[in-house]
KOLKEDO-262556 format. One record per residue (C-alpha): residue in three letters; x, y, z. Coordinates in steps of 0.5 Angstrom, whole numbers, padded with zeros to 4 digits, always signed. Layout:
REM KOLKEDO-262556
ALAXYZ;...
//
This chain:
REM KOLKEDO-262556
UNK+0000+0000+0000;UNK+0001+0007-0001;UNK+0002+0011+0006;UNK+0002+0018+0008;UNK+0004+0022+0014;UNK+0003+0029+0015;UNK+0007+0032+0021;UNK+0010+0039+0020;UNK+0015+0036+0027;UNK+0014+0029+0023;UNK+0016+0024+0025;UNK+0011+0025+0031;UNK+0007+0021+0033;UNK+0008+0017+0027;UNK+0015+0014+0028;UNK+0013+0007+0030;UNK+0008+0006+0025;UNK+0013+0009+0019;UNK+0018+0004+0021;UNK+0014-0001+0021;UNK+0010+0000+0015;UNK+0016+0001+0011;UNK+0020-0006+0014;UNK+0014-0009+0010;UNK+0015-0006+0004;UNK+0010+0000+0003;UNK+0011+0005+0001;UNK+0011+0010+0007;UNK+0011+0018+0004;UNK+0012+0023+0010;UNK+0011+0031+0009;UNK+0014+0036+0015;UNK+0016+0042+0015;UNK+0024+0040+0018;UNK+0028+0040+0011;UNK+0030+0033+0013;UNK+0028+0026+0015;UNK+0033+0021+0018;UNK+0028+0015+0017;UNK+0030+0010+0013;UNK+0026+0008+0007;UNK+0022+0014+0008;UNK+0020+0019+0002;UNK+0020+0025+0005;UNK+0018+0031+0002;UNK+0018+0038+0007;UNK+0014+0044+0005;UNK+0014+0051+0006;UNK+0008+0055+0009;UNK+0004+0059+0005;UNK+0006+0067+0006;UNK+0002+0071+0010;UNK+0001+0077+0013;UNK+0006+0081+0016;UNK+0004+0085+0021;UNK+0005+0082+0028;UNK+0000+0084+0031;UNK-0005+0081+0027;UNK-0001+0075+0027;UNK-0001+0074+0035;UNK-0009+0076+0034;UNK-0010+0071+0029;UNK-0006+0066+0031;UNK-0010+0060+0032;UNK-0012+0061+0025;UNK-0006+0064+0020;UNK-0001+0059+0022;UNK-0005+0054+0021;UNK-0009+0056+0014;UNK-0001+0057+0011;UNK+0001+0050+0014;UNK-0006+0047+0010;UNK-0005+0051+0004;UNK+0003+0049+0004;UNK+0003+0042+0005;UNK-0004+0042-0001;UNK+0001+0045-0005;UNK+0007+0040-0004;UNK+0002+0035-0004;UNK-0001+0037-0012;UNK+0006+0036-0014;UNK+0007+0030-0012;UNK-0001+0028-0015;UNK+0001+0032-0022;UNK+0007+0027-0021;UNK+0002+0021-0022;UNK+0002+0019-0014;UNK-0004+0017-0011;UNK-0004+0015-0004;UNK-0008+0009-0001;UNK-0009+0013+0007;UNK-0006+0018+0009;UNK-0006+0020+0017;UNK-0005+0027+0019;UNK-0004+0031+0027;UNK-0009+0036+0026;UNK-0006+0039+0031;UNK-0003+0044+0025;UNK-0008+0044+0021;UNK-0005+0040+0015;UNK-0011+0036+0013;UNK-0015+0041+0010;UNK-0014+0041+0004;UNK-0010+0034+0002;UNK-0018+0031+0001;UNK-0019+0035-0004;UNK-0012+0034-0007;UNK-0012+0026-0006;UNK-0020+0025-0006;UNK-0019+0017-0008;UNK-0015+0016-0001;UNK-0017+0014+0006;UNK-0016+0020+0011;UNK-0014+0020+0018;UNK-0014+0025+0023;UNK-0010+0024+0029;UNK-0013+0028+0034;UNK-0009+0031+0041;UNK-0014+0035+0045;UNK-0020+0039+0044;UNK-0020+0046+0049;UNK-0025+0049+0053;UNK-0026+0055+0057;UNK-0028+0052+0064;UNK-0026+0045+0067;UNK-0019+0044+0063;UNK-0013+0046+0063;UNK-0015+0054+0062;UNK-0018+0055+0069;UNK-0014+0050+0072;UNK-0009+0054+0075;UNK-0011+0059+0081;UNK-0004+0061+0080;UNK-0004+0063+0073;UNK-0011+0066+0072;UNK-0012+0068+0065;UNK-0014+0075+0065;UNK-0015+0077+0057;UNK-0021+0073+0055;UNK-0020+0074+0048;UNK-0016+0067+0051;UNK-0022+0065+0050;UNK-0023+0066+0043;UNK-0017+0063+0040;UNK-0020+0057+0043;UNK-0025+0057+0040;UNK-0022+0059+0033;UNK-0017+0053+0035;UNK-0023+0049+0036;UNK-0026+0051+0030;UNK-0019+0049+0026;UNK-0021+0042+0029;UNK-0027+0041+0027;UNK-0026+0043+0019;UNK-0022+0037+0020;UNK-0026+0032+0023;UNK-0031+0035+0017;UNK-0024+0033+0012;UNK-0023+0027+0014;UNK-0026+0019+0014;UNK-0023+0018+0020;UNK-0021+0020+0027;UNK-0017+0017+0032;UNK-0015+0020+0039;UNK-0009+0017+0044;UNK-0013+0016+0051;UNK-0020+0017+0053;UNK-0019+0022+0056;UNK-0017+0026+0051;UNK-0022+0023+0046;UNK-0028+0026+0051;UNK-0025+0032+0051;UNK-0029+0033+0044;UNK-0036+0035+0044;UNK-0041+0028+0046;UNK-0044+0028+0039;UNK-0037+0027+0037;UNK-0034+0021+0041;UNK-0038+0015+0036;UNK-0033+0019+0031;UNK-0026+0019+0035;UNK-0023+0012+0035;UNK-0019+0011+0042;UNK-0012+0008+0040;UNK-0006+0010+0044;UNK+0002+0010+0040;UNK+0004+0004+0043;UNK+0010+0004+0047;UNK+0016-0001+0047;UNK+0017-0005+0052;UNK+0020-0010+0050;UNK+0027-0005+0051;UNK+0023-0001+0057;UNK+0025-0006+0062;UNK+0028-0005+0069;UNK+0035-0006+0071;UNK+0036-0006+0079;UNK+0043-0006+0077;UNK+0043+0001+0074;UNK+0048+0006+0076;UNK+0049+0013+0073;UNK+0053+0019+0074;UNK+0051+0026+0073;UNK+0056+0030+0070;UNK+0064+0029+0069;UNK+0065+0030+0076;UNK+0058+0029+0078;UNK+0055+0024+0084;UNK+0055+0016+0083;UNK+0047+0015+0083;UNK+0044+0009+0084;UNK+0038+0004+0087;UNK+0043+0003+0093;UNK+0041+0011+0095;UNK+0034+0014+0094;UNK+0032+0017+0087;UNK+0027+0022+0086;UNK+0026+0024+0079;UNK+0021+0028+0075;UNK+0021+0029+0068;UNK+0018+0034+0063;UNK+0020+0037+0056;UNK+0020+0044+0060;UNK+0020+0047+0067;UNK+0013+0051+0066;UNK+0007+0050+0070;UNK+0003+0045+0065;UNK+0007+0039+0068;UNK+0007+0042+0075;UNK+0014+0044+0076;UNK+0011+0050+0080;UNK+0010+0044+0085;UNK+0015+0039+0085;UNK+0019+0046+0086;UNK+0016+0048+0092;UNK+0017+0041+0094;UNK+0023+0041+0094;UNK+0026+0042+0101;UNK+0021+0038+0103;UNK+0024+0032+0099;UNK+0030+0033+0101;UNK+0028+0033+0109;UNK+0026+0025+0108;UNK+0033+0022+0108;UNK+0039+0026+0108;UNK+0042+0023+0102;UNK+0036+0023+0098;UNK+0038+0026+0091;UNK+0033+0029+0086;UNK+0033+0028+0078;UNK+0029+0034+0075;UNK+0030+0032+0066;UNK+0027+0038+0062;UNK+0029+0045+0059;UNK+0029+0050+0060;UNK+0025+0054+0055;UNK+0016+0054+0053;UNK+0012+0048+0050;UNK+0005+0050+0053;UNK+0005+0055+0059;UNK+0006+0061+0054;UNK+0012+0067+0058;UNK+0013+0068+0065;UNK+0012+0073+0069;UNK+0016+0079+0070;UNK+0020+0077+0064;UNK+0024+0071+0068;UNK+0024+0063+0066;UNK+0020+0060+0070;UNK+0025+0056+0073;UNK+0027+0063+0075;UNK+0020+0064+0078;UNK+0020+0058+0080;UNK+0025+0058+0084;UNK+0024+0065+0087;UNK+0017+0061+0090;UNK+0021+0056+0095;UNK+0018+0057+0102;UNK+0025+0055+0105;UNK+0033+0053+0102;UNK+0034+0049+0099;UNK+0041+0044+0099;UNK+0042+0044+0091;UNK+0048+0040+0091;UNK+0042+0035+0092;UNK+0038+0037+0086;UNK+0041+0037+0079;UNK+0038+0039+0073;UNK+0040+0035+0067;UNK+0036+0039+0062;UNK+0034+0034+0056;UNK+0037+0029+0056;UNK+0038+0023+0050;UNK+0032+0018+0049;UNK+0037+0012+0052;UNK+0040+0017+0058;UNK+0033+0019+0059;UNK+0031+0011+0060;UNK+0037+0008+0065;UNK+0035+0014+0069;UNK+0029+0013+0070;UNK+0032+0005+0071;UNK+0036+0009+0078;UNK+0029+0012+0081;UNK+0027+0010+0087;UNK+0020+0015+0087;UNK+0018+0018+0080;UNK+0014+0024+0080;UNK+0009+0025+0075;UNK+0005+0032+0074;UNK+0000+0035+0069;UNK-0006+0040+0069;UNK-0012+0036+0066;UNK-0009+0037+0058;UNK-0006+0031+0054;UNK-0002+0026+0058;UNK+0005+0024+0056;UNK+0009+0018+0053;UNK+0014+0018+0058;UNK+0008+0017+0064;UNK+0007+0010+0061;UNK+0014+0009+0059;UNK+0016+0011+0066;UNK+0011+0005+0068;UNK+0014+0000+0064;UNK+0020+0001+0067;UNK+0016-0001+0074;UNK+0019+0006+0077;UNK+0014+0008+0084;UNK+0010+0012+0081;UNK+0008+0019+0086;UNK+0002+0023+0081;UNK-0002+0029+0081;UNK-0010+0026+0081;UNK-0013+0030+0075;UNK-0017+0027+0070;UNK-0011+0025+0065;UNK-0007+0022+0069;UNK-0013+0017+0073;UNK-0014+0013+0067;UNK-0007+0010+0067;UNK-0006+0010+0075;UNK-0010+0008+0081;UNK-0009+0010+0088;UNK-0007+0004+0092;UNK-0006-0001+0086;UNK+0000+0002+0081;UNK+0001+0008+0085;UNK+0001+0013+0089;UNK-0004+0020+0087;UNK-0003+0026+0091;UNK-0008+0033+0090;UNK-0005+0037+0085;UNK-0004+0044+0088;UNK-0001+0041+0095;UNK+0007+0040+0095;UNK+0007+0037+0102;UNK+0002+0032+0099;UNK+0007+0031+0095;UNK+0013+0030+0099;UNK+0008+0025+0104;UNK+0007+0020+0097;UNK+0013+0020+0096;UNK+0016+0019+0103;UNK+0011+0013+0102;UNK+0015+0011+0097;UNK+0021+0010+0099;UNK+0019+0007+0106;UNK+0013+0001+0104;UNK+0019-0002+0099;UNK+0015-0009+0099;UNK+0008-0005+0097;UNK+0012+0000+0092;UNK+0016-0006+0089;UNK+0008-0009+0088;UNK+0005-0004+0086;UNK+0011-0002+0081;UNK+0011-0010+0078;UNK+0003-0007+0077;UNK+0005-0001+0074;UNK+0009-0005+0068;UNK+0003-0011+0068;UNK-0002-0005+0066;UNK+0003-0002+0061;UNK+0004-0008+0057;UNK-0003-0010+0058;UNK-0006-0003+0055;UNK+0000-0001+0052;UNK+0006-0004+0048;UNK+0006-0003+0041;UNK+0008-0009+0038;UNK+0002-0014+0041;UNK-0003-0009+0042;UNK-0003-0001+0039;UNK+0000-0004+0033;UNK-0005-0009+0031;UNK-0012-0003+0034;UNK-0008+0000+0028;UNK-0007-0005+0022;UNK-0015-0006+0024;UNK-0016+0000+0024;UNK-0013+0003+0018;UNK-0014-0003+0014;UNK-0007-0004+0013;UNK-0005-0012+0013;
//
């Protein structure tokens, strides 16, 4: 078959099912906006945006529409050429997320075409209003939401199938819509996310040995912003570090903006956060490793003694379930995302999402019941294979649903 997948940061969430699909021997065509794809056996056709205004006060207004209607038009346009040349798909799946599916039903009308959806926003009862914190005060907030939500819609409206990674994420849709949104997670490989009791790891050149001999707290997120509850494990920090004098604490993230939007007063929000801690804090003890590579990421999650998971209700991350598979002690917010992969007692510890010394208790538990954090970690692995891995369960929902064989 003749497969395209549209992502404008591609591979995406497509990684696995590209290279699966091309070892088979389809044809697999990509198109993105970075200039190259190092996937082997793919074709990989990036595109250019459309022009668009110039102003940027227009831009900021508008920008749930304008990025996103210059993605559409560029990708469509890349995509004729590719029709003009005599190509013609089987299926085509796209993130919705940019906008690129709006016209390439137009440009390959004889193709299945998929929309891959992440999230649909609301005014109340999310992400926005989520946060006494970080109130949002400008409610044209609130319209770009709806102008994204508008986007979302137009490309149910261009697509002959749906599909969403959780239930949550699916049900945060319109109720009319949920028959139309299949739920098939990405899949995760567990066959190489194992536990490794013997792990050790050292942080620097010159950095501390870290192993499970010593308790290891770590949390991990793409950047030090409120979306992932850094503010809170921040402030928990000294109280982390009051449960045993030689607990160490792993923080893997950057340090720049992926949901959170700027921080006040022109700082980072790891400035600002840090500026909000009630009482020192011994830093010698905590290290800040920043993004780490995929294989350092895991073996230091294979050292963790408790691992902290946090998310206002928005879209669940991978490394949650990947976290999981590795049978880390998982210490939780309890929002909406999160209770669909975790229970309180069974496969983790839940925690109330604003409350850091709760926080610092679950954790404390953790690292105290080792014989019930060692079952409930074995737990957590048994739930990830079971609902989540790629090979034995996610991949074959995709063939299914895909119609690829």
């Amino acid at each position: 078959m003749k497969i395209v997948f549209v992502h404008q940061n591609f591979p995406g969430q497509f990684l696995r099912l590209a290279q699966t699909f091309v070892a088979e021997g389809h044809e697999v065509v990509a198109l993105g906006m970075t200039k190259q794809c190092l996937l082997k056996g793919v074709k990989y056709y990036p595109y250019d945006p459309a022009p668009g205004p110039e102003d940027p006060r227009f831009e900021a207004r508008y920008s749930p529409v304008i990025p996103r209607l210059r993605r559409a038009y560029g990708v469509a346009h890349r995509a004729r050429e590719l029709a003009n040349q005599g190509f013609e798909p089987d299926v085509v799946v796209v993130n919705t997320g940019w906008g690129e599916n709006l016209f390439l039903k137009d440009v390959w009308p004889k193709a299945k075409h998929v929309a891959y959806f992440e999230y649909y926003y609301h005014a109340k009862g999310q992400d926005l209003d989520f946060d006494p914190e970080f109130p949002v005060t400008d409610e044209e907030v609130i319209w770009r939401l709806r102008l994204k939500n508008s986007m979302q819609l137009g490309a149910l409206d261009a697509a002959d199938l749906a599909v969403a990674p959780t239930k949550y994420q699916r049900d945060t849709f319109p109720t009319y819509l949920h028959d139309r949104v299949a739920i098939i997670h990405d899949g995760i490989d567990t066959k190489r996310l194992v536990p490794n009791p013997t792990m050790g790891i050292q942080i620097g050149k010159d950095g501390p040995k870290l192993s499970r001999q010593k308790p290891v707290v770590t949390y991990v997120t793409r950047n030090i912003e409120p979306m992932r509850g850094a503010h809170i494990v921040f402030k928990s920090l000294p109280y982390l570090l009051d449960i045993d004098p030689e607990l160490q604490v792993m923080v893997i993230g950057g340090k720049g903006n992926s949901y959170s939007g700027k921080a006040p007063d022109g700082k980072s929000w790891y400035d600002h956060f840090v500026s909000k801690i009630d009482r020192p804090v011994d830093w010698s003890r905590v290290h800040l490793v920043g993004n780490l590579p995929y294989d350092q990421f895991v073996k230091v999650l294979q050292v963790s003694s408790a691992h902290i998971y946090m998310t206002y209700p928005f879209v669940l991350s991978w490394s949650s379930i990947e976290a999981m598979a590795l049978e880390c002690r998982m210490v939780v917010s309890d929002t909406a995302p999160v209770r669909e992969i975790i229970t309180d007692g069974l496969n983790g510890r839940l925690f109330p999402f604003f409350d850091h010394r709760a926080l610092a208790e679950r954790v404390r538990e953790a690292l105290i019941d080792k014989e019930k954090s060692a079952a409930m970690a074995r737990e957590a692995r048994r739930i990830a294979v079971e609902r989540y891995d790629y090979e034995t369960v996610c991949l074959p929902q995709w063939r299914e649903f895909l119609g690829i064989k």
